[in-house]
Residue frames as qw, qx, qy, qz and C-alpha x, y, z in Angstrom:
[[0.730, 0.644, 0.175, -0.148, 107.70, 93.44, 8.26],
 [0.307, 0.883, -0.312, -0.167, 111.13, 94.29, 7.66],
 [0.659, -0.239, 0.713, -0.020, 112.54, 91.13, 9.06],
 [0.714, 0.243, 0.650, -0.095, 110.59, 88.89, 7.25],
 [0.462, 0.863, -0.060, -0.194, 110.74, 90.85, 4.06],
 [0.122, -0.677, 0.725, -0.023, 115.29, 90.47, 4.65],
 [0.508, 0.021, 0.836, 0.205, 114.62, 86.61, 4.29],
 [0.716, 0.421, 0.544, -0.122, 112.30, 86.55, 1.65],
 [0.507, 0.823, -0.159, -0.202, 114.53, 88.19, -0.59],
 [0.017, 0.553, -0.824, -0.127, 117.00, 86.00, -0.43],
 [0.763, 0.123, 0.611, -0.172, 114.90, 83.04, -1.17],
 [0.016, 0.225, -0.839, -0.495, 115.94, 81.01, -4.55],
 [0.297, 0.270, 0.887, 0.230, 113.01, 80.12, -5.18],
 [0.085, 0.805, 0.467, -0.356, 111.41, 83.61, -5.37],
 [0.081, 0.720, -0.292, -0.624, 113.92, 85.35, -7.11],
 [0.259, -0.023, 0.902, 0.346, 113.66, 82.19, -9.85],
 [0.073, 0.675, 0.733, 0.038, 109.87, 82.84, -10.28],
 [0.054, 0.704, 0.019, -0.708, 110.51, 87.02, -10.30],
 [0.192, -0.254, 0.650, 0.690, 111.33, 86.76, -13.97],
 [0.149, -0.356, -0.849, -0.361, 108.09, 84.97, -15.21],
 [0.032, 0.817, 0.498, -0.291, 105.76, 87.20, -12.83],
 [0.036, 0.666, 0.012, -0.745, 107.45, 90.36, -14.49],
 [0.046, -0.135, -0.812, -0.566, 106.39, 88.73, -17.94],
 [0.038, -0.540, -0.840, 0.045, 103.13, 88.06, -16.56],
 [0.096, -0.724, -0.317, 0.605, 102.96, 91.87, -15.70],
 [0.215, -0.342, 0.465, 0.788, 103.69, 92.60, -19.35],
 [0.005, -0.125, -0.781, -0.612, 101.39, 91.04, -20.89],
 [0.064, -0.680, -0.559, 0.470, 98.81, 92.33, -18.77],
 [0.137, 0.693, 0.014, -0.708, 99.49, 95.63, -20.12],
 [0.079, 0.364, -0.559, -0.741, 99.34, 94.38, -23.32],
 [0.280, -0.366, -0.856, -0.234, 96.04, 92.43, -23.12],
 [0.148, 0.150, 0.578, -0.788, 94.12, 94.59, -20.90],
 [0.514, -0.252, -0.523, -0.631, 90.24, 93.32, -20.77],
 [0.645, -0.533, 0.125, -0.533, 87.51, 92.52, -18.37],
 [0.890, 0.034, -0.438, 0.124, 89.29, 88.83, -18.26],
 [0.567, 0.455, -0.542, 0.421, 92.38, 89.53, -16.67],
 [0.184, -0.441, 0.686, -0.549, 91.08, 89.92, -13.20],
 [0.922, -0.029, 0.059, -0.381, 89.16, 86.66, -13.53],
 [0.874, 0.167, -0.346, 0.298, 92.09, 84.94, -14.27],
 [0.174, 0.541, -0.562, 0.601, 94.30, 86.48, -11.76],
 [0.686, -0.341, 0.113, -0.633, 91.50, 85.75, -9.27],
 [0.931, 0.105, -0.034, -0.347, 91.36, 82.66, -10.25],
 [0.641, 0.408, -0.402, 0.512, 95.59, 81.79, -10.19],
 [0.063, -0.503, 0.279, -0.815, 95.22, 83.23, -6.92],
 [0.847, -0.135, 0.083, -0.508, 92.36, 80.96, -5.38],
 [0.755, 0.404, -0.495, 0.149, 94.53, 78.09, -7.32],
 [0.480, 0.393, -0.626, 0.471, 97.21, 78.47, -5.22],
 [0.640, -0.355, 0.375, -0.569, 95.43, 78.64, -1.83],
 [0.975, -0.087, 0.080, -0.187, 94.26, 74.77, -2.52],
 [0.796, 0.450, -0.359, 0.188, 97.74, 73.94, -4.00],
 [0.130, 0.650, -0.574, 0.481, 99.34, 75.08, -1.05],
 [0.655, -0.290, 0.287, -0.637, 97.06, 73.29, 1.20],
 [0.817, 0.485, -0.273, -0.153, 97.31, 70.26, -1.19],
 [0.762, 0.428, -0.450, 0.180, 100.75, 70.12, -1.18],
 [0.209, -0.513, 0.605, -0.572, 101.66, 70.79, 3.08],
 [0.564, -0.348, 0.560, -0.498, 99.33, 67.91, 3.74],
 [0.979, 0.094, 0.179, -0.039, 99.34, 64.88, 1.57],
 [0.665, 0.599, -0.321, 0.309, 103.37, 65.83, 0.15],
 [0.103, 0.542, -0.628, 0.549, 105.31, 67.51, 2.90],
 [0.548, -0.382, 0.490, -0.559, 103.02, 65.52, 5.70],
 [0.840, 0.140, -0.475, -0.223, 102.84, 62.14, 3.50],
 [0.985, -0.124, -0.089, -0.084, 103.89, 59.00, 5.06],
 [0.495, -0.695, 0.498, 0.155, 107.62, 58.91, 6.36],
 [0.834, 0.451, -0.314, 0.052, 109.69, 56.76, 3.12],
 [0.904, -0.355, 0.212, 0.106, 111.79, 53.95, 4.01],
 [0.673, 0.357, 0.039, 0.646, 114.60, 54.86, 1.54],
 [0.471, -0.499, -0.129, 0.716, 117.36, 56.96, 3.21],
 [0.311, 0.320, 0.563, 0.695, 117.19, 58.98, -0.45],
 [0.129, -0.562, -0.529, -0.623, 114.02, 60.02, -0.51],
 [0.542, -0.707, -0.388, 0.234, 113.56, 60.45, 3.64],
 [0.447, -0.213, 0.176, 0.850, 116.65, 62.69, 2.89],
 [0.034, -0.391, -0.342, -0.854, 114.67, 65.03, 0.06],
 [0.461, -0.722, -0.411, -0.312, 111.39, 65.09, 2.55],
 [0.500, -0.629, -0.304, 0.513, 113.61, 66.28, 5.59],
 [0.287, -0.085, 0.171, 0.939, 115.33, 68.60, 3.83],
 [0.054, -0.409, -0.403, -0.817, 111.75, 70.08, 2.30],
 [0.539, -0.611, -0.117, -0.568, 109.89, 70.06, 5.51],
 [0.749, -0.613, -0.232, 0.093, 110.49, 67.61, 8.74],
 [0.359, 0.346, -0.135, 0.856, 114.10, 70.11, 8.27],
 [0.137, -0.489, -0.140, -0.850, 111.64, 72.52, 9.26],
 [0.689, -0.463, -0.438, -0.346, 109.69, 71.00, 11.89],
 [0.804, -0.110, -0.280, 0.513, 112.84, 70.00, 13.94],
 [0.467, -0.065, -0.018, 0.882, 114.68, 73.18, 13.43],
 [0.148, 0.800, 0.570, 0.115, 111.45, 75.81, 13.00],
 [0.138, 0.984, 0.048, -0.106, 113.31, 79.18, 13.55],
 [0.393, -0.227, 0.612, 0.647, 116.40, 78.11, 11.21],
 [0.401, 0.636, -0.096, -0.652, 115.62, 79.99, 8.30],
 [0.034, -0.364, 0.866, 0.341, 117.81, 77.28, 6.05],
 [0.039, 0.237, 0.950, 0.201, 114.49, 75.29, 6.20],
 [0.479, 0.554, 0.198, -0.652, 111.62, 77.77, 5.68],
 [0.710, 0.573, -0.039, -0.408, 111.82, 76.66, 2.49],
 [0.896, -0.125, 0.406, 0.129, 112.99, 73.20, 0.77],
 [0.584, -0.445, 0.411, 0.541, 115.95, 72.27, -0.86],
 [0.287, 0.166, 0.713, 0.618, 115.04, 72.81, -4.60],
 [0.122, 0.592, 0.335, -0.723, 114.39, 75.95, -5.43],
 [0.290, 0.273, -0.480, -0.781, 113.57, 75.62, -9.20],
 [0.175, 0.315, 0.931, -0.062, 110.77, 73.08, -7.97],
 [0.158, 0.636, 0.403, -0.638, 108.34, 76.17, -8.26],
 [0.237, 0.521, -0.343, -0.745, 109.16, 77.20, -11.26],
 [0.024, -0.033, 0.995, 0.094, 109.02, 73.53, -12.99],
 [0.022, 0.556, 0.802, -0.218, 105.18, 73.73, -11.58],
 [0.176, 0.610, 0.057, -0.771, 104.39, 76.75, -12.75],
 [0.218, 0.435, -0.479, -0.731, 105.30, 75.74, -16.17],
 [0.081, -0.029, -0.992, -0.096, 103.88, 72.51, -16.27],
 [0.171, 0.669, 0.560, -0.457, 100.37, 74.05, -14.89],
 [0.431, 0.520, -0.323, -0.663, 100.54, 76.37, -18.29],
 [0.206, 0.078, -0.871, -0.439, 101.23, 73.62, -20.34],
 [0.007, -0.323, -0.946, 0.006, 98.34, 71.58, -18.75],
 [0.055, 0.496, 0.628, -0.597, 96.18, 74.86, -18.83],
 [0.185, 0.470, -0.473, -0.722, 97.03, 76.21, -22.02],
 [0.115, -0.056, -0.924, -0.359, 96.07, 72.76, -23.59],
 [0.096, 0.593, 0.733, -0.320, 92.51, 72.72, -21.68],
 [0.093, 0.733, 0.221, -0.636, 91.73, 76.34, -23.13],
 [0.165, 0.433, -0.387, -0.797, 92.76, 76.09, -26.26],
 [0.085, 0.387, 0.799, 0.453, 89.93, 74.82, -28.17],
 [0.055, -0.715, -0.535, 0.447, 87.99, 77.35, -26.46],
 [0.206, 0.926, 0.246, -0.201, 89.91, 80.12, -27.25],
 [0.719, 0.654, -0.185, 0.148, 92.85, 79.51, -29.75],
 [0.870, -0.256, -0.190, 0.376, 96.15, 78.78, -28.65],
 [0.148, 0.392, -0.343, 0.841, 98.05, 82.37, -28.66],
 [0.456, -0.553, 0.042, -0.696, 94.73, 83.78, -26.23],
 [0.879, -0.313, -0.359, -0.002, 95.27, 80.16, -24.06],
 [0.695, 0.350, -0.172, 0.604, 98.27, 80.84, -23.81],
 [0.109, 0.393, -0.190, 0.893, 98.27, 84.32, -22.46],
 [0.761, -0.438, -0.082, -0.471, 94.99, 83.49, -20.00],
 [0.942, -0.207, -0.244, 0.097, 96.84, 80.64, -18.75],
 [0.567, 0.241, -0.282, 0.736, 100.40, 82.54, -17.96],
 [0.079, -0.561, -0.028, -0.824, 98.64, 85.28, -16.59],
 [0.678, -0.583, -0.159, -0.420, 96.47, 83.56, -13.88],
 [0.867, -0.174, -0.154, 0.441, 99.66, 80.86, -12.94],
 [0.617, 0.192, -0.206, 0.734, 102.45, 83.29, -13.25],
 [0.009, -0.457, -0.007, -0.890, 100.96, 86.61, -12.08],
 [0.729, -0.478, -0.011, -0.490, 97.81, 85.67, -9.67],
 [0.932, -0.183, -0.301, 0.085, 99.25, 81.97, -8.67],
 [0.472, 0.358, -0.241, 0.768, 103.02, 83.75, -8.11],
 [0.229, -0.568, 0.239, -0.754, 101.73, 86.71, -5.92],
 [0.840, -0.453, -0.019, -0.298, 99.26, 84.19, -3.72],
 [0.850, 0.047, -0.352, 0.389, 102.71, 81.87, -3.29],
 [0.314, 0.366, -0.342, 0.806, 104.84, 84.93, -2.35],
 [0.600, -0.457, -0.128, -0.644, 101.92, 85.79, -0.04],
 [0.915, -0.282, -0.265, -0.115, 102.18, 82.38, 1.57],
 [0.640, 0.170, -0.363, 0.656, 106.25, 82.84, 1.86],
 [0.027, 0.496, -0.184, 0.848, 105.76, 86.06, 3.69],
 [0.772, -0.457, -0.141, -0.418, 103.10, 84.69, 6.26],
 [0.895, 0.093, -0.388, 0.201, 105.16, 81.75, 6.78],
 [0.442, 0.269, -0.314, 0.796, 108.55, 83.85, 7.48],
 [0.341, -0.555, 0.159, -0.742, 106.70, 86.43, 9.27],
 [0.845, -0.381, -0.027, -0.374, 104.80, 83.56, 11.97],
 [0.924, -0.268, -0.065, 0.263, 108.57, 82.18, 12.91],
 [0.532, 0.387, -0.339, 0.673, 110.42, 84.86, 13.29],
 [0.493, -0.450, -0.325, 0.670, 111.37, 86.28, 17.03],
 [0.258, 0.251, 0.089, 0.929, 110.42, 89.74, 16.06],
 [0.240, 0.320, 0.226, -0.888, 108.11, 92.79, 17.29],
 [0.060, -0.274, -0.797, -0.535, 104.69, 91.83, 15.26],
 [0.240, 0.081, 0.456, -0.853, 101.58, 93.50, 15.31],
 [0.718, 0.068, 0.442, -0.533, 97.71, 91.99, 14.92],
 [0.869, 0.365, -0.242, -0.229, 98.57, 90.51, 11.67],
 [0.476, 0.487, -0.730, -0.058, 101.45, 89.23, 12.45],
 [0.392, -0.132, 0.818, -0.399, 100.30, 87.62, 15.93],
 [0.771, 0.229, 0.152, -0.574, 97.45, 86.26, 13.86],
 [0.697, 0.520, -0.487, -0.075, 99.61, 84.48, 11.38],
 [0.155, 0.508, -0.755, 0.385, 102.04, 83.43, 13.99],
 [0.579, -0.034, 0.576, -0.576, 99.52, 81.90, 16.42],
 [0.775, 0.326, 0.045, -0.539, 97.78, 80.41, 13.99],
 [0.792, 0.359, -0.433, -0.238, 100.65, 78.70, 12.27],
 [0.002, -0.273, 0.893, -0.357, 103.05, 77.48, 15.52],
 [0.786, -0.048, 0.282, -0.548, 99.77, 75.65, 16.47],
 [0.912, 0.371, -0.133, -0.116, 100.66, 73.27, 13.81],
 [0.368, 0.453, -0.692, 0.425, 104.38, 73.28, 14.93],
 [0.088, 0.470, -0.663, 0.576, 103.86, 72.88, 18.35],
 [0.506, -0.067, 0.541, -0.668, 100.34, 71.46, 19.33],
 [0.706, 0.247, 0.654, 0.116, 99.11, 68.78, 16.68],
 [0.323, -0.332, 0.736, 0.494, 100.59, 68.39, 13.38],
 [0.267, 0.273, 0.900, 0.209, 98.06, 66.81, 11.82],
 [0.174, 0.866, 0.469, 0.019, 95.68, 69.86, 11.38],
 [0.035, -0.887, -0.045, 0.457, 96.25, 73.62, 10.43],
 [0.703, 0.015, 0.452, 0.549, 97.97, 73.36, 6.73],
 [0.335, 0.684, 0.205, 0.614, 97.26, 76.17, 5.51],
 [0.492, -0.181, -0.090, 0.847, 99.26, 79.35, 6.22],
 [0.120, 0.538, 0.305, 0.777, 98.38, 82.14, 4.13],
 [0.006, 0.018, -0.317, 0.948, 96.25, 85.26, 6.13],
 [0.480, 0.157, 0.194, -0.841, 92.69, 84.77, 6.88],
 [0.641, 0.138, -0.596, -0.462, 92.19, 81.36, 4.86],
 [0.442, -0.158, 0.817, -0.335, 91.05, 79.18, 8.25],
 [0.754, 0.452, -0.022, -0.477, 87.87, 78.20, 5.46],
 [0.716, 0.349, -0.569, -0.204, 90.08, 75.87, 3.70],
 [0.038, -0.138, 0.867, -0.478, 91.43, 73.90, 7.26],
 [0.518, 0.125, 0.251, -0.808, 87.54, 74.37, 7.81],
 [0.646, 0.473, -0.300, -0.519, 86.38, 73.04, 4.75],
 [0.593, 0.248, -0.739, 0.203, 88.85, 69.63, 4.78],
 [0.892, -0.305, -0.331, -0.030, 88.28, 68.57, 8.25],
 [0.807, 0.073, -0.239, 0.535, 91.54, 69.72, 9.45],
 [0.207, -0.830, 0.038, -0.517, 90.79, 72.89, 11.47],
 [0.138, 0.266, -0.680, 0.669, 92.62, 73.63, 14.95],
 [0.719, -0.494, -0.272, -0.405, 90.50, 71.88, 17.67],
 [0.083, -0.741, 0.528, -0.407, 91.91, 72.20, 20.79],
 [0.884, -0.006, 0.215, -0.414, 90.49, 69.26, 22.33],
 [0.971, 0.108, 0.112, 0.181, 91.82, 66.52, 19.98],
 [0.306, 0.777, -0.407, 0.369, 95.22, 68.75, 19.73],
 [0.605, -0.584, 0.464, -0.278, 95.40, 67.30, 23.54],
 [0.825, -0.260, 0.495, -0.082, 94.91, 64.19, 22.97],
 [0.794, 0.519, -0.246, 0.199, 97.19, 63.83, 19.54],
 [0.098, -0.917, 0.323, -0.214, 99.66, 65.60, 21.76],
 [0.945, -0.166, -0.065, 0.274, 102.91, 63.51, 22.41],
 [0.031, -0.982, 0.170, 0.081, 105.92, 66.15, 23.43],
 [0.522, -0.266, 0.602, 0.544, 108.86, 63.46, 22.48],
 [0.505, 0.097, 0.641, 0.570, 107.46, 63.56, 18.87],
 [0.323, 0.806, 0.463, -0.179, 105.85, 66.41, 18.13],
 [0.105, -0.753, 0.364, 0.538, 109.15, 68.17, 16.69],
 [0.147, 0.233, -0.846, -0.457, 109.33, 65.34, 13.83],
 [0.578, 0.178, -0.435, -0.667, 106.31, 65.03, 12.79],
 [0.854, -0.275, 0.084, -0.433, 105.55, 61.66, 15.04],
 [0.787, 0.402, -0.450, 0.133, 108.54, 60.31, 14.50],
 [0.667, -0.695, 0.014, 0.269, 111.23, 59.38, 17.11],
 [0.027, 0.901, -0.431, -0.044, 113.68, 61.84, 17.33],
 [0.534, -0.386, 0.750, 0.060, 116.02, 58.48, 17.37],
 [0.844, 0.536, 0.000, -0.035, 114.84, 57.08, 13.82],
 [0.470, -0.370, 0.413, 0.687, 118.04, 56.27, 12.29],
 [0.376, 0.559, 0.401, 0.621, 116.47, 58.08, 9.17],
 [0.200, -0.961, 0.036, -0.190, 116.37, 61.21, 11.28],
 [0.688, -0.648, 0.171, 0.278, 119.63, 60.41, 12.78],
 [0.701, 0.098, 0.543, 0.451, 120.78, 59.82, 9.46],
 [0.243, 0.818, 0.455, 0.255, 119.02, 62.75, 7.85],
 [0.369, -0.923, 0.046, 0.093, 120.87, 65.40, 10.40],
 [0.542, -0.659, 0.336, 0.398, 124.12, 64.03, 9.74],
 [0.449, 0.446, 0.453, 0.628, 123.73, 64.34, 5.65],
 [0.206, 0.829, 0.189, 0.485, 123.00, 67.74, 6.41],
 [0.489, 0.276, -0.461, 0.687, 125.70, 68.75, 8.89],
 [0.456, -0.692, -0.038, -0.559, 123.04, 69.01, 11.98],
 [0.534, 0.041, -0.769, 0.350, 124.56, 68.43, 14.94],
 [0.171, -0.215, 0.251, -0.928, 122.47, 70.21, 17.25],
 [0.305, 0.365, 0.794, -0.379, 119.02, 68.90, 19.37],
 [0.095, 0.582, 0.748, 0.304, 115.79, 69.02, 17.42],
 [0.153, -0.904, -0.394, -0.066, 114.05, 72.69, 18.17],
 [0.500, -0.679, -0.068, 0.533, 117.21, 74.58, 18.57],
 [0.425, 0.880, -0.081, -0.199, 118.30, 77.46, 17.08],
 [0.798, 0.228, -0.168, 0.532, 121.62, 77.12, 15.10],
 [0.471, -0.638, -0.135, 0.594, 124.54, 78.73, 16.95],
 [0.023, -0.981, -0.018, 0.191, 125.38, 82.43, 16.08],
 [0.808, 0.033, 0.072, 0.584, 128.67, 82.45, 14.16]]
């Protein structure tokens, strides 16, 4: 725990989003009513699908044919895939994307609620569930994540997490997108559960490190040498 805990506090995108969750924890105490765990709940649930959401139709999307943009999607994830226990890509290059989405989900939640219930009380329902529930369930996901690729001593939870999520690194790609602890139900639920079976026969052990790609793309060749990789696919960086 203590590992994993040592990265996640150095994540930019967590300590960007600490501010707005210790709002969110304010105004809790200054709105306390039967709501507030319905909306935390609910910001909390949220982010389960969003994460799910965004691992398999963003970070797993189609491969783009512009060096640009193949460049932002390595760096936020086939980084990761390539290089899985380099911390540098547990998490992508733009770390005030979270926030950005956070606020844009008020705005678009705040507007939906107020005619209901006036625009200060939208307002404060709608910060609360995104910034306070959605925020924790995210950090939640970061901590799984980190925890299931580091090399450390782990005990049932962490073999659970870890098992659960190198499948997807190492045996088929195409299925297990959600991370979090204990949420197989949403893999379940989408079609996209770990089946060992068609994990065989997706298997291919040249491309399973990039995401079906050949390791030879020149946008992967290209992609490694905008970010100063000089190193095989699956290796750790060297010890300096």
């Amino acid at each position: 725990m203590k590992d994993a805990l040592s990265v996640l506090i150095r994540m930019g995108s967590l300590h960007r989003l600490l501010p707005f969750w210790l709002v969110g924890l304010w105004l809790i105490t200054q709105n306390l009513a039967w709501w507030i765990p319905v909306a935390l709940v609910y910001g909390y649930i949220a982010q389960l699908f969003v994460e799910y959401a965004m691992h398999r139709f963003l970070l797993h999307r189609e491969p783009p044919t512009e060096q640009s943009v193949f460049n932002e999607l390595y760096r936020s994830h086939i980084g990761h895939h390539e290089y899985p226990s380099d911390a540098e890509f547990f998490t992508g290059g733009d770390h005030w994307y979270p926030v950005r989405f956070g606020l844009i989900s008020v705005a678009i939640h705040t507007a939906l609620l107020w005619p209901l219930l006036g625009l200060s009380m939208a307002f404060t329902v709608a910060y609360i569930a995104l910034f306070v529930g959605s925020v924790t369930a995210f950090a939640t996901y970061e901590y799984c994540h980190t925890l299931s690729h580091l090399n450390v001593k782990k005990g049932r939870f962490g073999q659970y997490v870890t098992r659960k999520h190198l499948a997807h690194h190492f045996q088929d790609h195409h299925a297990t997108f959600q991370v979090s602890f204990g949420l197989d139900w949403i893999d379940r639920l989408f079609g996209t559960a770990h089946d060992k079976d068609v994990a065989k026969e997706r298997f291919d052990r040249k491309t399973i490190l990039s995401m079906g790609m050949d390791p030879e793309d020149l946008r992967l060749v290209t992609a490694r040498k905008a970010f100063g990789i000089n190193r095989r696919p699956g290796a750790k960086k060297a010890s300096s």
